[in-house]
Backbone as JSON Lines, residues from 0, in Angstrom:
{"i":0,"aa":"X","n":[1.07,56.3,96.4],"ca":[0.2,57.45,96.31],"c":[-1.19,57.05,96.8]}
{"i":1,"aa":"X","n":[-1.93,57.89,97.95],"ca":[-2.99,57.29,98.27],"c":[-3.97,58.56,97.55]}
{"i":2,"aa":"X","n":[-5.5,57.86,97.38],"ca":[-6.32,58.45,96.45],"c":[-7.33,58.7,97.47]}
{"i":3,"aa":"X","n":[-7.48,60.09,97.67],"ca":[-8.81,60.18,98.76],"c":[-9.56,61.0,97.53]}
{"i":4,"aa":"X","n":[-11.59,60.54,97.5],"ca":[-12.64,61.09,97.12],"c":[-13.55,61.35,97.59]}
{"i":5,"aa":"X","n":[-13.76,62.99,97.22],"ca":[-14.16,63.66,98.2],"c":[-15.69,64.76,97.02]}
{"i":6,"aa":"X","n":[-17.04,64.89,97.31],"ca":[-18.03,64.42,96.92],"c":[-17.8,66.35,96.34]}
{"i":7,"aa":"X","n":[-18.46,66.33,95.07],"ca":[-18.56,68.21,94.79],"c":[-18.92,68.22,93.91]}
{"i":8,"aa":"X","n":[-19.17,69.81,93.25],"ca":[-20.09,70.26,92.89],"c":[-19.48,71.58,91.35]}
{"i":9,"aa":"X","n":[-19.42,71.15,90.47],"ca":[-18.68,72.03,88.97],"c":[-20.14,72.91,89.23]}
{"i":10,"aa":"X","n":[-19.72,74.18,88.7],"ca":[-21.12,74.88,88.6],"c":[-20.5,76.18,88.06]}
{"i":11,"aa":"X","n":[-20.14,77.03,87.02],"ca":[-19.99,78.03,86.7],"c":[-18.28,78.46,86.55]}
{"i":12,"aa":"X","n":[-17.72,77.04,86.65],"ca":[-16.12,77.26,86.34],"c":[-15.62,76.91,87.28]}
{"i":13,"aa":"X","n":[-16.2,76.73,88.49],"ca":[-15.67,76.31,89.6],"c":[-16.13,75.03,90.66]}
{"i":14,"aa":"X","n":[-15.31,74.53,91.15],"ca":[-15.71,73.67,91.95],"c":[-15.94,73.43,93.37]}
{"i":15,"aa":"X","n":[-16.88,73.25,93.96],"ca":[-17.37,73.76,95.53],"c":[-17.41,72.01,96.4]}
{"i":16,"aa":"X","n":[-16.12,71.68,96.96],"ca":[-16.08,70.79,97.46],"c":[-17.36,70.6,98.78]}
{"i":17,"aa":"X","n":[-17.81,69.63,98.47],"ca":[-19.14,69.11,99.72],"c":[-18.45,68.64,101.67]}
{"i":18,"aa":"X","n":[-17.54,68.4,101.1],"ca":[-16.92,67.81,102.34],"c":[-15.31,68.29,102.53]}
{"i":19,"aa":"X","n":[-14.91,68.77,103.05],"ca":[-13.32,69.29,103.73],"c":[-12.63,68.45,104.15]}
{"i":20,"aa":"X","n":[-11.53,68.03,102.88],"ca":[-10.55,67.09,103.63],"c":[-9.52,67.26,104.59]}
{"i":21,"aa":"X","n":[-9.75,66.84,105.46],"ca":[-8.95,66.88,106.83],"c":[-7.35,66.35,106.53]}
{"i":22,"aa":"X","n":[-6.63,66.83,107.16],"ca":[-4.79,67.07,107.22],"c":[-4.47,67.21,105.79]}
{"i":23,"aa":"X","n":[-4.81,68.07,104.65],"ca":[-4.32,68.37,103.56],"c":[-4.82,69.89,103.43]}
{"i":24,"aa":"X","n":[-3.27,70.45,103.49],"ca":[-3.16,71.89,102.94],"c":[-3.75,72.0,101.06]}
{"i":25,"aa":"X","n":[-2.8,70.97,100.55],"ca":[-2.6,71.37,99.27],"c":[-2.34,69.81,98.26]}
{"i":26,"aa":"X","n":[-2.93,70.12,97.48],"ca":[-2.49,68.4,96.72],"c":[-2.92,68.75,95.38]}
{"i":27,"aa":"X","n":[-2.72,67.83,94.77],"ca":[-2.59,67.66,93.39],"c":[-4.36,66.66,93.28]}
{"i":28,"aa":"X","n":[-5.0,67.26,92.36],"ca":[-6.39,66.63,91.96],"c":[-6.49,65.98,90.94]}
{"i":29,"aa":"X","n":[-7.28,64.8,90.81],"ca":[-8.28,64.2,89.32],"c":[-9.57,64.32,89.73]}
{"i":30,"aa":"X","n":[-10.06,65.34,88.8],"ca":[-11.52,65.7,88.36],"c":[-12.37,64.55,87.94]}
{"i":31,"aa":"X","n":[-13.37,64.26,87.98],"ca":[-13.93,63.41,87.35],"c":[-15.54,63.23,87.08]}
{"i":32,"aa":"X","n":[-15.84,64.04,86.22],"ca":[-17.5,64.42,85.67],"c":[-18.47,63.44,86.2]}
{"i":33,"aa":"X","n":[-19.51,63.24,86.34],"ca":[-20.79,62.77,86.89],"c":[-21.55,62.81,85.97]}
{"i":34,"aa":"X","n":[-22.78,62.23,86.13],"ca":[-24.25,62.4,85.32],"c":[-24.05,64.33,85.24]}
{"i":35,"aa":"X","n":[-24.52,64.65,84.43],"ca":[-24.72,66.12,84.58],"c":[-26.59,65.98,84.85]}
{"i":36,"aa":"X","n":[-27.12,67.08,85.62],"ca":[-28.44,66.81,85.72],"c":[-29.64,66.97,84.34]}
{"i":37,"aa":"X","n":[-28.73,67.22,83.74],"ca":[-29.44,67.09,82.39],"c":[-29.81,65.39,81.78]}
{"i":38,"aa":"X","n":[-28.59,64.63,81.81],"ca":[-28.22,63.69,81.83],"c":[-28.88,62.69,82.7]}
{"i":39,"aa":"X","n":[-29.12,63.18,83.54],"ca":[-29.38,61.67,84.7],"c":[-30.8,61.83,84.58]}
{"i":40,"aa":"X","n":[-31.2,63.01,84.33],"ca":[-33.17,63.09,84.13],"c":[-33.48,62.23,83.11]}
{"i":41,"aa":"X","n":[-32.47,62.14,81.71],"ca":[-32.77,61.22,80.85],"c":[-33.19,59.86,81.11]}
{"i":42,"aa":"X","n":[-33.91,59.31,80.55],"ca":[-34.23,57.65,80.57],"c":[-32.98,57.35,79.73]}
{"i":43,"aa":"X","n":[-32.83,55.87,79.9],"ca":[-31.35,55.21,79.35],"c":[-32.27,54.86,77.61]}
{"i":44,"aa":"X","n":[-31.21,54.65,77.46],"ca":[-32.0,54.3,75.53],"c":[-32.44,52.93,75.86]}
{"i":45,"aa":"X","n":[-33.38,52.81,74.91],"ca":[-33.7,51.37,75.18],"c":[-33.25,50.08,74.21]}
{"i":46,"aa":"X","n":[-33.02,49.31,74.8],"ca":[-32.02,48.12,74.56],"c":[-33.58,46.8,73.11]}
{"i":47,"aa":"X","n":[-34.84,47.66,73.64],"ca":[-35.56,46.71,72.92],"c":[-34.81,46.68,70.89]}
{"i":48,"aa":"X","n":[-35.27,45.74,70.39],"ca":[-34.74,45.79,68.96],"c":[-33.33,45.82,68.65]}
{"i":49,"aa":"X","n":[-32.13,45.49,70.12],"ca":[-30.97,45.07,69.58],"c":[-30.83,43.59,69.56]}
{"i":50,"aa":"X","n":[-32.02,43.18,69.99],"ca":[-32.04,41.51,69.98],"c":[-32.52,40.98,68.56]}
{"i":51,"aa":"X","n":[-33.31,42.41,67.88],"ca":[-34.19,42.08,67.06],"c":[-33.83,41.07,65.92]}
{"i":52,"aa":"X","n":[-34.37,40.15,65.28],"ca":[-33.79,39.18,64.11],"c":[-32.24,38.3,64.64]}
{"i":53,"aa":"X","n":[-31.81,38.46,65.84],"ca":[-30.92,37.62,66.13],"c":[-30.91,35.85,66.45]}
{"i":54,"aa":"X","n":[-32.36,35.52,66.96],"ca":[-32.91,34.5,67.04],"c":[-34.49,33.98,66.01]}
{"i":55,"aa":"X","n":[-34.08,32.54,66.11],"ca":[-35.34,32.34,65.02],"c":[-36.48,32.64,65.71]}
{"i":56,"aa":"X","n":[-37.44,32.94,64.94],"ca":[-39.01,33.27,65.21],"c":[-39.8,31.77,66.23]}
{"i":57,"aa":"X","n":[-38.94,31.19,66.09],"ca":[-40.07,30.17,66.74],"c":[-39.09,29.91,68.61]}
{"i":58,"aa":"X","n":[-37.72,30.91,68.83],"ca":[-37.03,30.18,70.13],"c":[-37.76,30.73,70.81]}
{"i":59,"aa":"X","n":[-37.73,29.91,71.57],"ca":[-38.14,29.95,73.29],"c":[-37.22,30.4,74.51]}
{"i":60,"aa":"X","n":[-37.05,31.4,75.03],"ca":[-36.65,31.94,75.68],"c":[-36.64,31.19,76.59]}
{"i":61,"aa":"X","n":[-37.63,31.4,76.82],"ca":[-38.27,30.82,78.75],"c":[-37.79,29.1,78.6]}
{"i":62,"aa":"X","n":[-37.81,28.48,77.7],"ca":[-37.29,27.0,77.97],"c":[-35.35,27.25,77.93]}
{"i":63,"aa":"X","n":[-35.29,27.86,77.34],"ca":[-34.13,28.22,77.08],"c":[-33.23,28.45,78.3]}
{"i":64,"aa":"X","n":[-33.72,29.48,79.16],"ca":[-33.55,30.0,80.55],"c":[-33.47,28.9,81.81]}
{"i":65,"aa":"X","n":[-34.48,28.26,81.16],"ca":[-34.9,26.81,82.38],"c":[-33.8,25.71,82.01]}
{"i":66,"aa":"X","n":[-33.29,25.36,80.9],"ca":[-32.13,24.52,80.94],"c":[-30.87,25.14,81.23]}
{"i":67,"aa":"X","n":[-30.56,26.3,81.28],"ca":[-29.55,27.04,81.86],"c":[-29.71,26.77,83.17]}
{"i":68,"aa":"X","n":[-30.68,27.15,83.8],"ca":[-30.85,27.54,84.99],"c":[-30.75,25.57,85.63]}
{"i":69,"aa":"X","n":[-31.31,24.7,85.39],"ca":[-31.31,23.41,85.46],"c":[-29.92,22.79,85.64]}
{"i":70,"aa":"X","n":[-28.95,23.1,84.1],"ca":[-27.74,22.88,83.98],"c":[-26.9,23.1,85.48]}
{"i":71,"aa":"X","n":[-27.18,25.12,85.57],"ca":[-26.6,25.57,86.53],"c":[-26.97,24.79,88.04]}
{"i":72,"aa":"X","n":[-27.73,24.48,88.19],"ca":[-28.0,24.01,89.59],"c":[-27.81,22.26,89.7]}
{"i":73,"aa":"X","n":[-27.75,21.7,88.74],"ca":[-26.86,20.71,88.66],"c":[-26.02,20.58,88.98]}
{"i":74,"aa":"X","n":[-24.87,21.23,88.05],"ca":[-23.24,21.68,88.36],"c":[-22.87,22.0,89.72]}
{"i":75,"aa":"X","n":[-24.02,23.15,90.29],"ca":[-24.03,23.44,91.4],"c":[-23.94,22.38,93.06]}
{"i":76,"aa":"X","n":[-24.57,20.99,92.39],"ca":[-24.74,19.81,93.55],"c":[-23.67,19.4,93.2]}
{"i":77,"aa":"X","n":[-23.31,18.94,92.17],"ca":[-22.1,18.07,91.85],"c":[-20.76,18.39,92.41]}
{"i":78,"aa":"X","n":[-20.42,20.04,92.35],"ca":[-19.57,20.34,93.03],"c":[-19.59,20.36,94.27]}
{"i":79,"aa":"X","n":[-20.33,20.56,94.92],"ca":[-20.45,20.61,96.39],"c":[-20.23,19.15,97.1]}
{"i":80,"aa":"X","n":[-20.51,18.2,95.93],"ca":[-20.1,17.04,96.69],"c":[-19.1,16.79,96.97]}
């Protein structure tokens, strides 16, 4: 079964395809909702305070990041050899 997607528009019960698929009379569809423009105007929730109290008061991020990042580019020579 091949899956062609093809770009449109729900608006009042109906759906107003953007683009005309070429050599198909008739086929069988999956719908599949979008941002509604209500929706996409929204800002995303914000993610601040799910970190909150998960780490002690005194970690360091930024050193934290730099031995990752250190580690990673280590690993990174070693393999290449």
């Amino acid at each position: 079964m091949a899956l062609l997607t093809f770009q449109g528009i729900y608006k009042n019960g109906k759906i107003e395809i953007l683009e005309a698929p070429e050599d198909i009379s008739e086929s069988k569809v999956l719908i599949t909702f979008l941002d509604t423009p209500e929706s996409a105007s929204q800002k995303p929730s914000s993610l601040r305070g799910l970190w909150k109290n998960r780490f002690p008061a005194d970690f360091d991020l930024d050193h934290a990041l730099k031995e990752i990042r250190s580690e990673w580019e280590s690993n990174g020579e070693t393999n290449n050899q």
